[in-house]
Structures are given as structure tokens and as C-alpha cells.
PyMOL Python script that loads the backbone (N, CA, C, O; Angstrom):
from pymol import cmd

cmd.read_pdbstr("""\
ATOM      1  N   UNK A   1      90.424 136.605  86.184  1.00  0.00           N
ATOM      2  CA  UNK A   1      90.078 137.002  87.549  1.00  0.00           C
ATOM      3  C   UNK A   1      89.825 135.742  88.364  1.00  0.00           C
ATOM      4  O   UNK A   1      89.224 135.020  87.568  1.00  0.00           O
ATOM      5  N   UNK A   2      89.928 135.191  89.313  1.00  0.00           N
ATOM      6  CA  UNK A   2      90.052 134.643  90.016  1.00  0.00           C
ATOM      7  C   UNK A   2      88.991 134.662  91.233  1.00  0.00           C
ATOM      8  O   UNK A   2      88.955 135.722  91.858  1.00  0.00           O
ATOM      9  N   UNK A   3      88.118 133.625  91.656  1.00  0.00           N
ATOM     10  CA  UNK A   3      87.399 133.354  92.378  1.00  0.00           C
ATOM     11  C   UNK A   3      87.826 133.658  94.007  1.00  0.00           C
ATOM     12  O   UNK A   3      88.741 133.068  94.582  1.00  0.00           O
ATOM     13  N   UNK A   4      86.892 134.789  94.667  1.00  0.00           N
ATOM     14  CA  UNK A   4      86.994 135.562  95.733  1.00  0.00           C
ATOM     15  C   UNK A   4      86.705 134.358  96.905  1.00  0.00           C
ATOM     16  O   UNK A   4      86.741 134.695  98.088  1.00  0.00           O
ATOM     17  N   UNK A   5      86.514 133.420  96.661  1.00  0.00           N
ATOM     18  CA  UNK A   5      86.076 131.997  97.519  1.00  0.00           C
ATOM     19  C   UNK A   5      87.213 131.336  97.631  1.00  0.00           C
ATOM     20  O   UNK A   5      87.202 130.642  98.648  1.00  0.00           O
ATOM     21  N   UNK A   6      88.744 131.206  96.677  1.00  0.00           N
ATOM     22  CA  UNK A   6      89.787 130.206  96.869  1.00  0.00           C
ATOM     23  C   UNK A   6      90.409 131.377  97.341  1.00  0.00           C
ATOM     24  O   UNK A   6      90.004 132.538  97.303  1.00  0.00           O
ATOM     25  N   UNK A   7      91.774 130.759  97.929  1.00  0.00           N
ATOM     26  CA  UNK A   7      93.050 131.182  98.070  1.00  0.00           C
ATOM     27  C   UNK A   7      94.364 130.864  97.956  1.00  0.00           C
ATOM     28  O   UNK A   7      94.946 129.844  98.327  1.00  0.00           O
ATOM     29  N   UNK A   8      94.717 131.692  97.487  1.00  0.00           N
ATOM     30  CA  UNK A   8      96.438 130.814  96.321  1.00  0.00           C
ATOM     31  C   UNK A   8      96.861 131.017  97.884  1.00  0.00           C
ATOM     32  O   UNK A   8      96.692 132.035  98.555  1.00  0.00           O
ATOM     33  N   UNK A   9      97.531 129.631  98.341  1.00  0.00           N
ATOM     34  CA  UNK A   9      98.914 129.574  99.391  1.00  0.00           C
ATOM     35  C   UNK A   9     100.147 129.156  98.442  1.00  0.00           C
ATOM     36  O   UNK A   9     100.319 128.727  97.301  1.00  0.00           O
ATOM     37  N   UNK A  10     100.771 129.462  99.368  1.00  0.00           N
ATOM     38  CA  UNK A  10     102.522 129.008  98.765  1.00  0.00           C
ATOM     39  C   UNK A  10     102.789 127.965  99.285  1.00  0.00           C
ATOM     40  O   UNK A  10     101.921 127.383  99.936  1.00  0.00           O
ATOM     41  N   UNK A  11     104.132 127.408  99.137  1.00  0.00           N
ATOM     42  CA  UNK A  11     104.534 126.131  99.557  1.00  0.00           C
ATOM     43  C   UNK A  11     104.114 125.985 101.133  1.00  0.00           C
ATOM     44  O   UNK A  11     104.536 126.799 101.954  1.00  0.00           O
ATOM     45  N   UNK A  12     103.202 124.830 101.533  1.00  0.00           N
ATOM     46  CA  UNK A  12     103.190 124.531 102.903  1.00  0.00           C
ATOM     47  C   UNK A  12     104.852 124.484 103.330  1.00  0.00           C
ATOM     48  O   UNK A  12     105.793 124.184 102.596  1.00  0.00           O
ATOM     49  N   UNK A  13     104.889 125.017 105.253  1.00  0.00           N
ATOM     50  CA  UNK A  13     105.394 125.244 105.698  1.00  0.00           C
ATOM     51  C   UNK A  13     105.879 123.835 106.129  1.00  0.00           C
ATOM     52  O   UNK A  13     105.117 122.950 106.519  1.00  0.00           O
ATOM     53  N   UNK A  14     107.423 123.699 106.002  1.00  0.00           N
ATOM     54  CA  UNK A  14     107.741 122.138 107.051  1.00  0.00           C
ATOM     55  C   UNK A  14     107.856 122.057 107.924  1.00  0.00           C
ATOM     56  O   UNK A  14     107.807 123.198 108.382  1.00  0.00           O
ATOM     57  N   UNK A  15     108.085 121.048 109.035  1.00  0.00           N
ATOM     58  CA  UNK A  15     108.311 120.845 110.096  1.00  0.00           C
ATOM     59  C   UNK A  15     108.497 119.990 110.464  1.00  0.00           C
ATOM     60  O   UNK A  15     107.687 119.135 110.109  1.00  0.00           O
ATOM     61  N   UNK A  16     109.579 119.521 111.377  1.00  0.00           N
ATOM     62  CA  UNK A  16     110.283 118.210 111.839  1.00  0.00           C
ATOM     63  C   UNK A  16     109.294 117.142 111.901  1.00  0.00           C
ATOM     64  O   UNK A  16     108.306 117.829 112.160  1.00  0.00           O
ATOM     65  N   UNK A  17     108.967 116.229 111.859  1.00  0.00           N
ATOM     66  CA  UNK A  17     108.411 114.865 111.707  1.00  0.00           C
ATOM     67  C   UNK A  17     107.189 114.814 113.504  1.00  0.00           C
ATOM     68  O   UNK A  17     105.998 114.882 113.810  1.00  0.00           O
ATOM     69  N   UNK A  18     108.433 114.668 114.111  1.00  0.00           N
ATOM     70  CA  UNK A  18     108.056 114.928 115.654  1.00  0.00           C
ATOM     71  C   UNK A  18     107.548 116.014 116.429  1.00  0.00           C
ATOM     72  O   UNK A  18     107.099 115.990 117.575  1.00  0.00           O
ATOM     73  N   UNK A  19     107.742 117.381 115.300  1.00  0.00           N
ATOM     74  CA  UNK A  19     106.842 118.400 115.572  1.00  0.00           C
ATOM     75  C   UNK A  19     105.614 117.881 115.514  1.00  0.00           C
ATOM     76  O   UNK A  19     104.788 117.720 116.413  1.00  0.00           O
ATOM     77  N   UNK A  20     105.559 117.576 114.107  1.00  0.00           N
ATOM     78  CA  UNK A  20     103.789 117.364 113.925  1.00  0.00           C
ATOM     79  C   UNK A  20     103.258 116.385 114.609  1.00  0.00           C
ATOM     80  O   UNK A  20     102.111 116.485 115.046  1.00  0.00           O
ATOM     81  N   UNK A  21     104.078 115.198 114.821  1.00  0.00           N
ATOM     82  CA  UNK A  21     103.096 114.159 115.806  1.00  0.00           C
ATOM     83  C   UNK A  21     102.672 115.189 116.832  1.00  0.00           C
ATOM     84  O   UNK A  21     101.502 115.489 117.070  1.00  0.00           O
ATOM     85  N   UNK A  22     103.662 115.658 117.369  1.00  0.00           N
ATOM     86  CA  UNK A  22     103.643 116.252 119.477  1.00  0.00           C
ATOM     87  C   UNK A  22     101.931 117.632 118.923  1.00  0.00           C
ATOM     88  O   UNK A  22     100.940 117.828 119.627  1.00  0.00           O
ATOM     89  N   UNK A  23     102.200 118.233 117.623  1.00  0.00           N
ATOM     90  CA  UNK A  23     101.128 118.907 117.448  1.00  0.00           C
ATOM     91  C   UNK A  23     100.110 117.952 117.025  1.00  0.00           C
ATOM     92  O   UNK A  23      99.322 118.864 116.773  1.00  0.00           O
ATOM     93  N   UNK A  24      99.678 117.278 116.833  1.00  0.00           N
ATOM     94  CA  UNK A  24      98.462 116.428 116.414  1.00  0.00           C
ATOM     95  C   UNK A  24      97.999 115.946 117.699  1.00  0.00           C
ATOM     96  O   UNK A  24      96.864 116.224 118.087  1.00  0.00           O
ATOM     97  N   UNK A  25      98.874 115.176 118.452  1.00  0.00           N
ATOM     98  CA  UNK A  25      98.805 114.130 119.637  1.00  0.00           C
ATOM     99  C   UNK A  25      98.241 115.827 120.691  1.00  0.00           C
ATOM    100  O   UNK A  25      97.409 115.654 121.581  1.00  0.00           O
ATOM    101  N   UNK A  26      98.639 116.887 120.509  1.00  0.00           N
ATOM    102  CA  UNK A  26      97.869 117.755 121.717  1.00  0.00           C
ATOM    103  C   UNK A  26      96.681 117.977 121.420  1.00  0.00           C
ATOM    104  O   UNK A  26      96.014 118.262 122.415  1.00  0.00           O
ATOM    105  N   UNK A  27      95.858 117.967 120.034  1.00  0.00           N
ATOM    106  CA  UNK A  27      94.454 118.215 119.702  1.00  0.00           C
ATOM    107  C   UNK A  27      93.989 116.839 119.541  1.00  0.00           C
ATOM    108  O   UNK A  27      93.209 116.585 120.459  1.00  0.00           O
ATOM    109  N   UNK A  28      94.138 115.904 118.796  1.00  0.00           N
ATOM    110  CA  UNK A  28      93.320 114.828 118.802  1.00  0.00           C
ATOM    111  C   UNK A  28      93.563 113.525 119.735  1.00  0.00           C
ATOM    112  O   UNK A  28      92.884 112.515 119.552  1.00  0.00           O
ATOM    113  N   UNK A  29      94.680 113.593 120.867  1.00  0.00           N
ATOM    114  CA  UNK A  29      95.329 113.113 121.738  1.00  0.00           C
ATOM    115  C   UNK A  29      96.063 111.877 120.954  1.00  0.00           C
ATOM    116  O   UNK A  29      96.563 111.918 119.829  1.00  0.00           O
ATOM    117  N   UNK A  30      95.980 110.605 121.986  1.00  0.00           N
ATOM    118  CA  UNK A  30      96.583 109.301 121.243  1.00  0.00           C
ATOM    119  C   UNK A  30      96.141 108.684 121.349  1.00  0.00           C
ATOM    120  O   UNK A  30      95.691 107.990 122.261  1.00  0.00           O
ATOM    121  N   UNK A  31      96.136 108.781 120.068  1.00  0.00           N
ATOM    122  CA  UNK A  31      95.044 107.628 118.943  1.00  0.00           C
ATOM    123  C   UNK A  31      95.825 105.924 119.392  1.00  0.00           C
ATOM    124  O   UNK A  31      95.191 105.068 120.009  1.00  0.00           O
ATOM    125  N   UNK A  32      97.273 105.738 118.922  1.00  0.00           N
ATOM    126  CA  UNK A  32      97.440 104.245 119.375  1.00  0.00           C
ATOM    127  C   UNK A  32      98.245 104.694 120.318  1.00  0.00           C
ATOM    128  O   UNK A  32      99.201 105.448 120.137  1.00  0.00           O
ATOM    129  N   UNK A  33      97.738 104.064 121.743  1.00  0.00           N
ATOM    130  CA  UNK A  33      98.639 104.081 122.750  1.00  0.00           C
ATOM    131  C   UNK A  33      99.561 102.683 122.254  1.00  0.00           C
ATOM    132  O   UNK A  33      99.393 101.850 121.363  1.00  0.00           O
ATOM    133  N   UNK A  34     100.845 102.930 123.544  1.00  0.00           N
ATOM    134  CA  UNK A  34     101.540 101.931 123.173  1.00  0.00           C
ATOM    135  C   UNK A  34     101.327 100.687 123.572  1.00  0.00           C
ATOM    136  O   UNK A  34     101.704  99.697 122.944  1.00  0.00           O
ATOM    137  N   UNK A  35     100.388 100.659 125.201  1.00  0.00           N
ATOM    138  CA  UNK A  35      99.919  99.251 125.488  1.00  0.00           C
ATOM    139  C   UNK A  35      98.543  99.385 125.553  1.00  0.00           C
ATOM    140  O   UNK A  35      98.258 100.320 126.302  1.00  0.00           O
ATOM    141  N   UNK A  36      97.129  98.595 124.865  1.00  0.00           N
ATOM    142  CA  UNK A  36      95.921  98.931 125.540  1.00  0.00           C
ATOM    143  C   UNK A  36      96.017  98.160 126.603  1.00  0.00           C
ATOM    144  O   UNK A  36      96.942  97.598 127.190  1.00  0.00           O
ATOM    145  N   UNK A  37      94.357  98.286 126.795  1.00  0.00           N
ATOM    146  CA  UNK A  37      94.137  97.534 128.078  1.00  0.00           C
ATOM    147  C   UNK A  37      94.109  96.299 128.126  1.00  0.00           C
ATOM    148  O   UNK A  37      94.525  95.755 129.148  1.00  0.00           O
ATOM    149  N   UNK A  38      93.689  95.636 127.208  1.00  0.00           N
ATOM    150  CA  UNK A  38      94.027  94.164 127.090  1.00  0.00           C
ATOM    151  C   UNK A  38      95.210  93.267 126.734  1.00  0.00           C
ATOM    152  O   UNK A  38      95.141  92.039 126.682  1.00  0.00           O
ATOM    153  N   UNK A  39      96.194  93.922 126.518  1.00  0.00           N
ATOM    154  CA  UNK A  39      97.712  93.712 126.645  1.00  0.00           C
ATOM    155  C   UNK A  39      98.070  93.761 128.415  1.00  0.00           C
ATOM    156  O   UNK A  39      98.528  92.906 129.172  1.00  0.00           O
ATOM    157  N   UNK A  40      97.700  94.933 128.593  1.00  0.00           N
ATOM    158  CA  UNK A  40      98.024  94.840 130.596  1.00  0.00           C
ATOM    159  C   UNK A  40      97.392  93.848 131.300  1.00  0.00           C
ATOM    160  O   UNK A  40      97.841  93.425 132.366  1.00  0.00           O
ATOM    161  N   UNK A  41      96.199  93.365 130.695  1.00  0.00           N
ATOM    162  CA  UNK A  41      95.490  92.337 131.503  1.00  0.00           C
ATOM    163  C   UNK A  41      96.720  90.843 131.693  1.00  0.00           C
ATOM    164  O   UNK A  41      96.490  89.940 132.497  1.00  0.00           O
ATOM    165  N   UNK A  42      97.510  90.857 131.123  1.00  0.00           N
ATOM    166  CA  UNK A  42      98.293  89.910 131.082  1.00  0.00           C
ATOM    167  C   UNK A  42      98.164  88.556 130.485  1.00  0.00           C
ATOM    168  O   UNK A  42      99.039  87.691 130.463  1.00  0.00           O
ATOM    169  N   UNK A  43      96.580  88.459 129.853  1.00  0.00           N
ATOM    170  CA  UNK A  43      96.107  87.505 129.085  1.00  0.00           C
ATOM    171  C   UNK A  43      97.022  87.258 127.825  1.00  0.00           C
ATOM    172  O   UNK A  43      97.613  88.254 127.406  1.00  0.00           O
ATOM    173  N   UNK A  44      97.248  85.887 127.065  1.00  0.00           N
ATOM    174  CA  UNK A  44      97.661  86.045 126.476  1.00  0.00           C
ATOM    175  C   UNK A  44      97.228  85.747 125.012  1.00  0.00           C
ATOM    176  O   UNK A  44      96.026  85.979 124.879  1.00  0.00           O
ATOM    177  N   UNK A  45      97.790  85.329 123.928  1.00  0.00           N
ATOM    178  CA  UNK A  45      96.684  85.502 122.640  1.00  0.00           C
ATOM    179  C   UNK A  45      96.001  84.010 122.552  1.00  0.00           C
ATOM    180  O   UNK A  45      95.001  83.821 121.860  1.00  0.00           O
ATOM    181  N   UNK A  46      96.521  83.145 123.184  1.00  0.00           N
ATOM    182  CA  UNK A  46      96.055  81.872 123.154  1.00  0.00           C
ATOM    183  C   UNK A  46      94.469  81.728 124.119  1.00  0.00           C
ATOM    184  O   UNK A  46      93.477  81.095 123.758  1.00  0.00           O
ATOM    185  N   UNK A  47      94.625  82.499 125.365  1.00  0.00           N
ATOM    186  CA  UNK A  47      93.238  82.498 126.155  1.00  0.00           C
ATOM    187  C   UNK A  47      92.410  83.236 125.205  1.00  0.00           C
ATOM    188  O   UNK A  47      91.311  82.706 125.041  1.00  0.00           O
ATOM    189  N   UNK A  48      92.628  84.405 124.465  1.00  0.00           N
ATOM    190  CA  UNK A  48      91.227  85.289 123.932  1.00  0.00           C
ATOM    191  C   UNK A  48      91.179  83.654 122.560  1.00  0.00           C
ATOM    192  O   UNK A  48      90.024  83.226 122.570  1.00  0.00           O
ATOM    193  N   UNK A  49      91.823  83.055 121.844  1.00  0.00           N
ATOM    194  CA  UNK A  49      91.341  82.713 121.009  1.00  0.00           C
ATOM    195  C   UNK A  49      90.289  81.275 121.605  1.00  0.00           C
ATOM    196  O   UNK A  49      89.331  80.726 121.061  1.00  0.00           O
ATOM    197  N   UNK A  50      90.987  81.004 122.957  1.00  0.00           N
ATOM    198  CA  UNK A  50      90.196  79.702 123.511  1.00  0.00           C
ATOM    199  C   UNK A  50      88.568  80.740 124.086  1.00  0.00           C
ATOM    200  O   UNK A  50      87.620  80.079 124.510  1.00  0.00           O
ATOM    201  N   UNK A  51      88.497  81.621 124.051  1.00  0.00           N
ATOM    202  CA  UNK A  51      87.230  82.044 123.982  1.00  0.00           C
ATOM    203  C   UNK A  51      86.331  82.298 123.018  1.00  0.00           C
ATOM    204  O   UNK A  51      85.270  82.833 123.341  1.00  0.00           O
ATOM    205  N   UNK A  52      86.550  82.013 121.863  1.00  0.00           N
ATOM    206  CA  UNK A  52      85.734  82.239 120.613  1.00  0.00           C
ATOM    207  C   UNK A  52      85.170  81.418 120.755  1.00  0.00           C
ATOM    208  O   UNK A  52      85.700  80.414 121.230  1.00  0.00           O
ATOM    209  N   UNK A  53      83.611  81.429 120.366  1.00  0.00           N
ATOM    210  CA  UNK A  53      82.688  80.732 120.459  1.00  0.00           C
ATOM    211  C   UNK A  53      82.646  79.894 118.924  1.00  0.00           C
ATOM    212  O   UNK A  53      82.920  80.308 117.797  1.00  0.00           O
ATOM    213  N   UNK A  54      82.196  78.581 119.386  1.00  0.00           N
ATOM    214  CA  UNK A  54      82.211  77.372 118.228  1.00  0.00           C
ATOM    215  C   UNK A  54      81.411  77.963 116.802  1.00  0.00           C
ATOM    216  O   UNK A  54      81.544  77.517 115.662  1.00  0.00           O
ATOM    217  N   UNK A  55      80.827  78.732 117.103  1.00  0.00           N
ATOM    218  CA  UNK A  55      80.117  79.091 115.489  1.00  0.00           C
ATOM    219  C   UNK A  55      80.813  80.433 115.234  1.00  0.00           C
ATOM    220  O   UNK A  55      80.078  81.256 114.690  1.00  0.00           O
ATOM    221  N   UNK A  56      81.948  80.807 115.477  1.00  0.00           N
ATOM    222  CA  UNK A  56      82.633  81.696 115.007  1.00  0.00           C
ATOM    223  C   UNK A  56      83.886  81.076 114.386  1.00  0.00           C
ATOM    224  O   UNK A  56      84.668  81.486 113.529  1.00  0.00           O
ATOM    225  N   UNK A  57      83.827  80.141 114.984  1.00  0.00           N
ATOM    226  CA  UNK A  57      85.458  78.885 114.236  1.00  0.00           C
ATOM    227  C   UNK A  57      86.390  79.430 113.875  1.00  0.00           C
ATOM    228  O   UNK A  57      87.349  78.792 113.441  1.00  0.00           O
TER     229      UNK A  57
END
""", "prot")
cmd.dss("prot")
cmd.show_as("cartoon", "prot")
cmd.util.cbc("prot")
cmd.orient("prot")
């Protein structure tokens, strides 16, 4: 007999690749956009590293 608490499913259902992003991306939105905001700032990787402070080296 079998425990009234589980439930046998069958094979999960598939779905195109890009289904599931477009369904994920409508409930948990987007997670990595493609540019943040500090890419638009136009800074580039050389200014953020000339800002590290000397005891971070």
C-alpha cells in the first residue's frame, strides 16, 4: 500500500527549450538582463579597477 502523502506522476511533460525560459522569465522575471547598469554607464573595466582601494590590491 502506498503512502496517501506521495504521488506516482508519469513522465514529466516536455517542452521546447524557449517555452520554458518565456515561462520562467513571466513568474520570476529576468534574472540576467543582457546589459546592467554599469555596462550602460559607459565606464570601462580599467576605471572600476583604478578605483579599488590600496588595501584591497
Amino acid at each position: 500500500m502506498s503512502d496517501p502523502g506521495t504521488q506516482e506522476s508519469g513522465p514529466e511533460p516536455t517542452e521546447p527549450e524557449w517555452v520554458r525560459r518565456k515561462r520562467l522569465a513571466a513568474v520570476f522575471g529576468d534574472v540576467l538582463p543582457e546589459q546592467t547598469s554599469d555596462d550602460a554607464s559607459g565606464k570601462g573595466d580599467d576605471w572600476y579597477r583604478d578605483q579599488v582601494p590600496p588595501h584591497h590590491g
